[in-house]
Biopython code that builds the backbone (N, CA, C, O; Angstrom):
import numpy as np
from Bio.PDB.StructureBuilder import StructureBuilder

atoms = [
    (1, "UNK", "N", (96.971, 54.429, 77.444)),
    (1, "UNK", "CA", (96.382, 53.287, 76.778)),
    (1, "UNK", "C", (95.102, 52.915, 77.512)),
    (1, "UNK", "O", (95.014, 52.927, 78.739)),
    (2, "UNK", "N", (93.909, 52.515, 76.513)),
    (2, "UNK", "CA", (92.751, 52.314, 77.497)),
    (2, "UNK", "C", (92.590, 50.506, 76.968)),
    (2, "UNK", "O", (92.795, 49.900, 75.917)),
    (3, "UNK", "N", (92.102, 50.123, 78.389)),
    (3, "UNK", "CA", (91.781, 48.647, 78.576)),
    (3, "UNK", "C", (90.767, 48.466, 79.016)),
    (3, "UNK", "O", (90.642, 48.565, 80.237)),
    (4, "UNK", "N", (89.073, 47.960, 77.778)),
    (4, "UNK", "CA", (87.876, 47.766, 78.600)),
    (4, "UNK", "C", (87.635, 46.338, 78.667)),
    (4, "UNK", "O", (87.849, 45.471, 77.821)),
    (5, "UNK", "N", (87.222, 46.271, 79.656)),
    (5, "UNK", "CA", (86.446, 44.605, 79.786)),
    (5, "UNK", "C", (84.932, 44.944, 79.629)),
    (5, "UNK", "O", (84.262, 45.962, 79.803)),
    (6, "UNK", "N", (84.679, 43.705, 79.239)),
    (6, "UNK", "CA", (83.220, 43.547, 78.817)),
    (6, "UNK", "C", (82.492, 43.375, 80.165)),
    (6, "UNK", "O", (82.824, 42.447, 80.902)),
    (7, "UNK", "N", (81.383, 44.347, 80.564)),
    (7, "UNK", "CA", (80.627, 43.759, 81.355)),
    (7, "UNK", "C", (79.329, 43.291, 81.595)),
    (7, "UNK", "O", (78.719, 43.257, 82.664)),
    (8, "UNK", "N", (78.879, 42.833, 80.164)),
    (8, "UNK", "CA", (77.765, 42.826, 80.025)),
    (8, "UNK", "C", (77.264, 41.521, 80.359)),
    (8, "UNK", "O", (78.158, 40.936, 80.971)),
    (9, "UNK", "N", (75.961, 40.596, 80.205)),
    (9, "UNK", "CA", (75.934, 39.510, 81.333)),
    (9, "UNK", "C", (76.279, 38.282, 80.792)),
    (9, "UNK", "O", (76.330, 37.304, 81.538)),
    (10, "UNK", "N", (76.568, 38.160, 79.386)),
    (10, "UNK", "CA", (77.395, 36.896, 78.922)),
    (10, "UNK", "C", (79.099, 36.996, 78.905)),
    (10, "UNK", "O", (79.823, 36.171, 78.347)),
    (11, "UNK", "N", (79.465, 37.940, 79.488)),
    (11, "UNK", "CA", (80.810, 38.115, 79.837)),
    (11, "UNK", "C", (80.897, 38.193, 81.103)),
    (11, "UNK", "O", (81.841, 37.755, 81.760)),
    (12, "UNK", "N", (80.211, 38.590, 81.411)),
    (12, "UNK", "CA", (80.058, 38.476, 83.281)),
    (12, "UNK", "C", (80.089, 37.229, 83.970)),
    (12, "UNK", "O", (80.838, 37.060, 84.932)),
    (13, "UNK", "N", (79.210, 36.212, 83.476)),
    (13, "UNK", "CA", (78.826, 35.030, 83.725)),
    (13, "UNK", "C", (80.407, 33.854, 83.169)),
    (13, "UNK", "O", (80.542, 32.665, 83.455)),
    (14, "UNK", "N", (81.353, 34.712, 82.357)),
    (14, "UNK", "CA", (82.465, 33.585, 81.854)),
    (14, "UNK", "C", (83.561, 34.043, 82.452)),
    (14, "UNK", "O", (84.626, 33.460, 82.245)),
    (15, "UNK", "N", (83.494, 35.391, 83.471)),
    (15, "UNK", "CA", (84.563, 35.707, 84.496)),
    (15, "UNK", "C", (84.818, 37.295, 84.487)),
    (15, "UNK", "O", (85.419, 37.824, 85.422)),
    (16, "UNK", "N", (84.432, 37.887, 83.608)),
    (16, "UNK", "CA", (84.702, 39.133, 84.056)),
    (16, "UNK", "C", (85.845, 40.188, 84.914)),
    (16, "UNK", "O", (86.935, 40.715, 84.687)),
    (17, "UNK", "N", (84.785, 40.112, 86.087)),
    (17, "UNK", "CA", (84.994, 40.279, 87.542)),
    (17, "UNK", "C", (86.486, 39.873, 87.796)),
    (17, "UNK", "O", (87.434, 40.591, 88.116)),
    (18, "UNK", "N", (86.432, 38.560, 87.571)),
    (18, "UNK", "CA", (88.074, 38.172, 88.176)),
    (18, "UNK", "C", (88.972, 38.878, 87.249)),
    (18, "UNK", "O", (89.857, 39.618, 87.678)),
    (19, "UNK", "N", (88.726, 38.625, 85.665)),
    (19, "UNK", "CA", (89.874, 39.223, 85.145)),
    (19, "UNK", "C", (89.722, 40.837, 85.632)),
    (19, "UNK", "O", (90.664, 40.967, 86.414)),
    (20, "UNK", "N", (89.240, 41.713, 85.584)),
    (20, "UNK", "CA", (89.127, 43.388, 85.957)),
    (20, "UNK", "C", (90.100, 42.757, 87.303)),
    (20, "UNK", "O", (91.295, 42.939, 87.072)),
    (21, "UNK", "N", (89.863, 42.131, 88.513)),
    (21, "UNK", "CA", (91.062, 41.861, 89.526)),
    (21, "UNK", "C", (91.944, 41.611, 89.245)),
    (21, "UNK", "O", (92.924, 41.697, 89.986)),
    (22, "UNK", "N", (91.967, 41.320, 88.410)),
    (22, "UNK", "CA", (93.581, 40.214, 87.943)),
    (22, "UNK", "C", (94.030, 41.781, 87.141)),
    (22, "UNK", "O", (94.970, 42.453, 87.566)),
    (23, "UNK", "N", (93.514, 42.039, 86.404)),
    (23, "UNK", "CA", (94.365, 43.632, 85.623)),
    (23, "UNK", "C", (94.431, 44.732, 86.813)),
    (23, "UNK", "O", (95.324, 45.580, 86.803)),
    (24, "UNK", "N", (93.836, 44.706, 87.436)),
    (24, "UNK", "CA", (94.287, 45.786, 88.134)),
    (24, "UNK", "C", (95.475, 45.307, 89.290)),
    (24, "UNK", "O", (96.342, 46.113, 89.627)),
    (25, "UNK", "N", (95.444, 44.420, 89.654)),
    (25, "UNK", "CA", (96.344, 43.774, 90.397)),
    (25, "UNK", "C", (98.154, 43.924, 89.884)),
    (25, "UNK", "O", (99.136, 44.450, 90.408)),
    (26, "UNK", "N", (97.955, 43.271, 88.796)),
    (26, "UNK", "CA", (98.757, 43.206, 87.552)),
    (26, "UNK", "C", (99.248, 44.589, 87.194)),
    (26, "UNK", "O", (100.437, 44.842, 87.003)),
    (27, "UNK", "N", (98.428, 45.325, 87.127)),
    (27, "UNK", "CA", (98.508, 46.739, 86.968)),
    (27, "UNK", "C", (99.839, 47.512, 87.804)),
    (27, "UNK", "O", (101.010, 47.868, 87.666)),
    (28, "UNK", "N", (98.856, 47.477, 88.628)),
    (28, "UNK", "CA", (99.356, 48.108, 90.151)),
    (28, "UNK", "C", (101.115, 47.502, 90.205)),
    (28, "UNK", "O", (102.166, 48.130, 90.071)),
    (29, "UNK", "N", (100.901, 46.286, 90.417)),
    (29, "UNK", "CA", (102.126, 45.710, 90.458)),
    (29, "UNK", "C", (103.554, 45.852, 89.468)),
    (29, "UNK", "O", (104.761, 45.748, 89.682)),
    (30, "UNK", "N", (102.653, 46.164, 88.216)),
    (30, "UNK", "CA", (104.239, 46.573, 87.217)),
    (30, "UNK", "C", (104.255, 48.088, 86.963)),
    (30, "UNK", "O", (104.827, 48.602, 86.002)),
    (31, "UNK", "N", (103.310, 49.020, 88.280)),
    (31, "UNK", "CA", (103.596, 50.185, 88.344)),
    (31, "UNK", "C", (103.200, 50.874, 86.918)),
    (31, "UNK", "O", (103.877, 51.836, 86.555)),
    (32, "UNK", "N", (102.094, 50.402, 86.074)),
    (32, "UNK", "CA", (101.540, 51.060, 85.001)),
    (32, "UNK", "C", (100.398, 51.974, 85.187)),
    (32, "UNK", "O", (99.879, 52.649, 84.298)),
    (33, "UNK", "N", (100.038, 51.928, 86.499)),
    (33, "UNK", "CA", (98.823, 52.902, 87.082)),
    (33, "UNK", "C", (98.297, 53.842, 86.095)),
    (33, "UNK", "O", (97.191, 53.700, 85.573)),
    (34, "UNK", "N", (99.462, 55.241, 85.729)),
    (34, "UNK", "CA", (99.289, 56.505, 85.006)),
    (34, "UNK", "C", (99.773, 56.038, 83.772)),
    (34, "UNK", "O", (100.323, 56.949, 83.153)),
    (35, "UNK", "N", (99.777, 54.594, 82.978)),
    (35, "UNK", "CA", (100.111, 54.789, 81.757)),
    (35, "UNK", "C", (98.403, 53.541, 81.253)),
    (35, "UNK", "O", (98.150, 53.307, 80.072)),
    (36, "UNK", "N", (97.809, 53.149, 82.047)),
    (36, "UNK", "CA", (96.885, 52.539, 81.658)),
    (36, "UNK", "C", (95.598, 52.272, 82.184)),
    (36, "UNK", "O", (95.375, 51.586, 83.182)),
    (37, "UNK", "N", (94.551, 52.985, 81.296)),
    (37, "UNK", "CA", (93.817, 53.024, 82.067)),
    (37, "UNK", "C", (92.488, 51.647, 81.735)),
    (37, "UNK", "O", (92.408, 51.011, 80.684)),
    (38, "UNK", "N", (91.559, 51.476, 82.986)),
    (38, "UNK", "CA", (91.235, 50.293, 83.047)),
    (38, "UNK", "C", (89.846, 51.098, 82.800)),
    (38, "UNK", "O", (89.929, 52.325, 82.751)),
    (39, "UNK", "N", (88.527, 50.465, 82.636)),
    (39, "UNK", "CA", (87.624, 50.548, 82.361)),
    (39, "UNK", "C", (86.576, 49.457, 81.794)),
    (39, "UNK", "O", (86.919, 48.648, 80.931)),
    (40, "UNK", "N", (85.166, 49.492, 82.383)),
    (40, "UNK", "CA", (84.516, 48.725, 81.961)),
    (40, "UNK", "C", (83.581, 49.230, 80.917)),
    (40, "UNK", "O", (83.317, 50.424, 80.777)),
    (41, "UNK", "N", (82.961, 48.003, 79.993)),
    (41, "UNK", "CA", (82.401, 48.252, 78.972)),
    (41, "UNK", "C", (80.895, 47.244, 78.582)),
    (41, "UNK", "O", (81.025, 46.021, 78.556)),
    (42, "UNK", "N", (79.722, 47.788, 78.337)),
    (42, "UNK", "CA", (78.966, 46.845, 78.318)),
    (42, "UNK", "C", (78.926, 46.346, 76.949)),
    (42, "UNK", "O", (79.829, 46.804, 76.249)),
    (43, "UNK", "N", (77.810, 45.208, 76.141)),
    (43, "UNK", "CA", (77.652, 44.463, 75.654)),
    (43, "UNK", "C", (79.204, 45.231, 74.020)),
    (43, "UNK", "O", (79.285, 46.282, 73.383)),
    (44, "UNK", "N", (79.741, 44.411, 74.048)),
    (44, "UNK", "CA", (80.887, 44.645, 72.928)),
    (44, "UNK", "C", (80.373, 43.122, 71.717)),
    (44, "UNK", "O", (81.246, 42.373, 71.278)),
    (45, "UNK", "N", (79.289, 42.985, 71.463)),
    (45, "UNK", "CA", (78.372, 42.584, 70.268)),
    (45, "UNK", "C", (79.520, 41.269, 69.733)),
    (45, "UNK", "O", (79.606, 41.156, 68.510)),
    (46, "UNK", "N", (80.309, 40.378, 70.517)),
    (46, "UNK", "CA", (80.706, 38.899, 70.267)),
    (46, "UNK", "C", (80.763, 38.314, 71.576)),
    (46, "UNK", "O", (81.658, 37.735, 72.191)),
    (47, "UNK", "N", (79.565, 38.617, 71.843)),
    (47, "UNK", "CA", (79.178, 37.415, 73.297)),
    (47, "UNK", "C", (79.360, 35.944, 73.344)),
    (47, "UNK", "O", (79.375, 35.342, 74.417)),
    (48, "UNK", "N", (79.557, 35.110, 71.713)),
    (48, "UNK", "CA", (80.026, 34.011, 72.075)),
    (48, "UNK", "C", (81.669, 33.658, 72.237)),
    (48, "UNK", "O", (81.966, 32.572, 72.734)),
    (49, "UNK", "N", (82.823, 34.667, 71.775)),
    (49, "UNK", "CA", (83.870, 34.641, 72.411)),
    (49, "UNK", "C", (84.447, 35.175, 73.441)),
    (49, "UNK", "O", (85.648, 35.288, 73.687)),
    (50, "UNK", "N", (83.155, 35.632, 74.280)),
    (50, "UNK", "CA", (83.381, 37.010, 75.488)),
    (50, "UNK", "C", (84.928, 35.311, 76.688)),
    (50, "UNK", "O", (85.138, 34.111, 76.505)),
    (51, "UNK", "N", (85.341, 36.101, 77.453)),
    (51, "UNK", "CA", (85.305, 37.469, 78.008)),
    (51, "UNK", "C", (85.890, 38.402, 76.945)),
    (51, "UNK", "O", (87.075, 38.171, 76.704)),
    (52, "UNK", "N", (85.222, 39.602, 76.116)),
    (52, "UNK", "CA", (85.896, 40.454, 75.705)),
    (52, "UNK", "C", (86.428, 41.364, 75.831)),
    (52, "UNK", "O", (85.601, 42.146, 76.300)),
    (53, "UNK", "N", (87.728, 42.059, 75.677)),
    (53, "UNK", "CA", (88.950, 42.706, 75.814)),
    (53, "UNK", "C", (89.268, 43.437, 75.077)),
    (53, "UNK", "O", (89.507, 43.001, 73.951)),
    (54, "UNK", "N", (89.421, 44.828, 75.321)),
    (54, "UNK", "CA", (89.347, 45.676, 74.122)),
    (54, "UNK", "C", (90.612, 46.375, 74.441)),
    (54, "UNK", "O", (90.509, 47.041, 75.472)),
    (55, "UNK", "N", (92.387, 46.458, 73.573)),
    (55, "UNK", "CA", (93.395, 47.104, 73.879)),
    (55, "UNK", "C", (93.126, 48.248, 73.173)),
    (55, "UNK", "O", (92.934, 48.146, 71.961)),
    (56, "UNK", "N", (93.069, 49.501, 73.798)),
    (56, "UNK", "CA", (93.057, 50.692, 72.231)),
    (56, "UNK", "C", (92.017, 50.072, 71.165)),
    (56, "UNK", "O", (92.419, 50.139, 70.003)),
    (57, "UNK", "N", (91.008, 49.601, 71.314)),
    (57, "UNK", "CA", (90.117, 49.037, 70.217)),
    (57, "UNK", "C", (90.014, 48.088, 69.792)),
    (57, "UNK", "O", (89.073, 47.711, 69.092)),
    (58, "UNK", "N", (91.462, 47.145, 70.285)),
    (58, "UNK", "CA", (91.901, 45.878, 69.536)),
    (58, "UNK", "C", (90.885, 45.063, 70.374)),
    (58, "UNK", "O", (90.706, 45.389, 71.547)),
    (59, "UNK", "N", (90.176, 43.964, 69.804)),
    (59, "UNK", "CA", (89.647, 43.225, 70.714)),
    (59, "UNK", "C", (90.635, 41.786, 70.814)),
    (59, "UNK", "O", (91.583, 41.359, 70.155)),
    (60, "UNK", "N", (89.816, 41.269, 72.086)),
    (60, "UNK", "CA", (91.027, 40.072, 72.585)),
    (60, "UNK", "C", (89.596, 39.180, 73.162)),
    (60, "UNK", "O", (88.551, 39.684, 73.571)),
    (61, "UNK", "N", (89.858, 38.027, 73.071)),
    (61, "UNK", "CA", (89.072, 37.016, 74.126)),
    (61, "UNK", "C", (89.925, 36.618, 75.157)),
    (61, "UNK", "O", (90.938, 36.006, 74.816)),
    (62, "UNK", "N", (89.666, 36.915, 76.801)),
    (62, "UNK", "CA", (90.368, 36.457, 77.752)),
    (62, "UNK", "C", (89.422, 35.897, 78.292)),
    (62, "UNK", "O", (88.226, 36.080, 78.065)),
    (63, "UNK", "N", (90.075, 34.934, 79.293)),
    (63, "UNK", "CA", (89.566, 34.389, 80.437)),
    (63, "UNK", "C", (90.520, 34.544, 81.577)),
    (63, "UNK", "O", (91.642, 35.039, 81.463)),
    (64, "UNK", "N", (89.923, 34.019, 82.849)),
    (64, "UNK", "CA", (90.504, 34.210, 83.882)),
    (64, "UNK", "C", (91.819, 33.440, 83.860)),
    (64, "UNK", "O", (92.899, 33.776, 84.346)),
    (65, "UNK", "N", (91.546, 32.508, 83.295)),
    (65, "UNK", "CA", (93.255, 31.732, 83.851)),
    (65, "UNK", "C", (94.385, 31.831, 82.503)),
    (65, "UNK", "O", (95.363, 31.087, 82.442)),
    (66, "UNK", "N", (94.135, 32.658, 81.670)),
    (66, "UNK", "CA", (95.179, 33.141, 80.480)),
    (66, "UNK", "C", (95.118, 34.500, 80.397)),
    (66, "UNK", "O", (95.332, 34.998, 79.292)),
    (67, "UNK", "N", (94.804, 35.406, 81.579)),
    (67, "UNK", "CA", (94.643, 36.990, 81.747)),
    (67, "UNK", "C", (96.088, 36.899, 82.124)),
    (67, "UNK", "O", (96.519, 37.613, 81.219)),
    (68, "UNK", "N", (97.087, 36.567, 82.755)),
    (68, "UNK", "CA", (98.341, 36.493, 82.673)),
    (68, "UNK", "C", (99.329, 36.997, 81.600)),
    (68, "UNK", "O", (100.059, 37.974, 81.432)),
    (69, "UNK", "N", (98.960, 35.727, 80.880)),
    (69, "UNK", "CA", (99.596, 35.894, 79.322)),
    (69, "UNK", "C", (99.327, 36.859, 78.496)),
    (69, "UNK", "O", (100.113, 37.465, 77.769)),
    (70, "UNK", "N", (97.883, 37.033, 78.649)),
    (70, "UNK", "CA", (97.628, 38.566, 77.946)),
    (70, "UNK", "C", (98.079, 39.721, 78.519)),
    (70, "UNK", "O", (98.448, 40.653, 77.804)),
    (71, "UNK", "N", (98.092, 39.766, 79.285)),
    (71, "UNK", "CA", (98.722, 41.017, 79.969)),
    (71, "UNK", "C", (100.135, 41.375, 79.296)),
    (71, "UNK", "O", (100.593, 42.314, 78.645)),
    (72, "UNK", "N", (100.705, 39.826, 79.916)),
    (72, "UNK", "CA", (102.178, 40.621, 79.244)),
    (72, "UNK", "C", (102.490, 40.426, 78.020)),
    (72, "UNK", "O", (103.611, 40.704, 77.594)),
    (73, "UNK", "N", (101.236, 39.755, 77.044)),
    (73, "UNK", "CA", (101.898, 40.127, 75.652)),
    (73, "UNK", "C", (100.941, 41.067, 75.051)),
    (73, "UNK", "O", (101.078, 41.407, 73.875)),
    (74, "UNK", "N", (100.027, 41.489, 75.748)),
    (74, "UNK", "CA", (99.178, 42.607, 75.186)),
    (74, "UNK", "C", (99.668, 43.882, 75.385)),
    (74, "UNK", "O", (100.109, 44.731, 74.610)),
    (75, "UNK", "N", (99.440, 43.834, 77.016)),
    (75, "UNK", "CA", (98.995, 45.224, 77.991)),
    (75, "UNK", "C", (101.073, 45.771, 77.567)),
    (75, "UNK", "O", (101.738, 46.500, 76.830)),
    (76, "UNK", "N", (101.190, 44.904, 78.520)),
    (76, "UNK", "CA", (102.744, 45.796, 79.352)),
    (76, "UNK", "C", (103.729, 46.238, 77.571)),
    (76, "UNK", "O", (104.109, 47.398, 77.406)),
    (77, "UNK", "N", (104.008, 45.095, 76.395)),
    (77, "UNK", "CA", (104.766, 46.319, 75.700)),
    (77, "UNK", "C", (104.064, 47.233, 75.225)),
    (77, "UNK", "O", (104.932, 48.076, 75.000)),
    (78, "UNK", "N", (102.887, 47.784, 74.832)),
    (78, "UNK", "CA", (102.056, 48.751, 75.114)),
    (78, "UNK", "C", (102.347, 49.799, 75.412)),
    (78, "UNK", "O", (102.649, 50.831, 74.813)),
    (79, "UNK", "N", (102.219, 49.416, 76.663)),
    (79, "UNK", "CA", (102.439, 50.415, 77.726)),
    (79, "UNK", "C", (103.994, 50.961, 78.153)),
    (79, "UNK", "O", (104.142, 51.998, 78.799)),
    (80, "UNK", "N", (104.594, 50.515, 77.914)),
    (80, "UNK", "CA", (106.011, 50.840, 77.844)),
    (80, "UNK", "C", (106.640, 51.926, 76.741)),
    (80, "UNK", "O", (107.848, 52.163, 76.726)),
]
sb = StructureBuilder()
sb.init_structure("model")
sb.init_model(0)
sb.init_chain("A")
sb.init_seg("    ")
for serial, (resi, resn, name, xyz) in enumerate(atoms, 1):
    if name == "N":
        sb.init_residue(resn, " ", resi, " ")
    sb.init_atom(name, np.array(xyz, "f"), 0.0, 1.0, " ", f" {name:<3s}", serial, name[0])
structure = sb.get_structure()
């Protein structure tokens, strides 16, 4: 499964950075390493709902302090 974050500079500027920490963290931790891969992505063309989040294509608006919730209702059954 591929997971890009937006890194272009109106997604950058609304957290980015932290969420890519927070997923890989997250990652690491529920041992999804070889089932998901992380990746960044520049301008994904809805900069006013950035941070944007792309599951397999699906897009998502995250931010840093609801990258949690997405994770585990996005990423992990997914990935399972």
């Amino acid at each position: 499964m591929k997971v890009a974050i937006c890194i272009g500079s109106s997604c950058h500027l609304k957290g980015a950075r932290q969420i890519i920490e927070q997923l890989q963290t997250m990652i690491a931790e529920n041992n999804l390493t070889d089932k998901v891969e992380l990746c960044g992505a520049f301008c994904m063309k809805n900069c006013v709902n950035g941070v944007n989040v792309t599951v397999n294509d699906e897009m998502f608006s995250v931010t840093p302090e609801d990258v949690k919730s997405f994770f585990e209702k996005e990423v992990v059954p997914r990935a399972l």
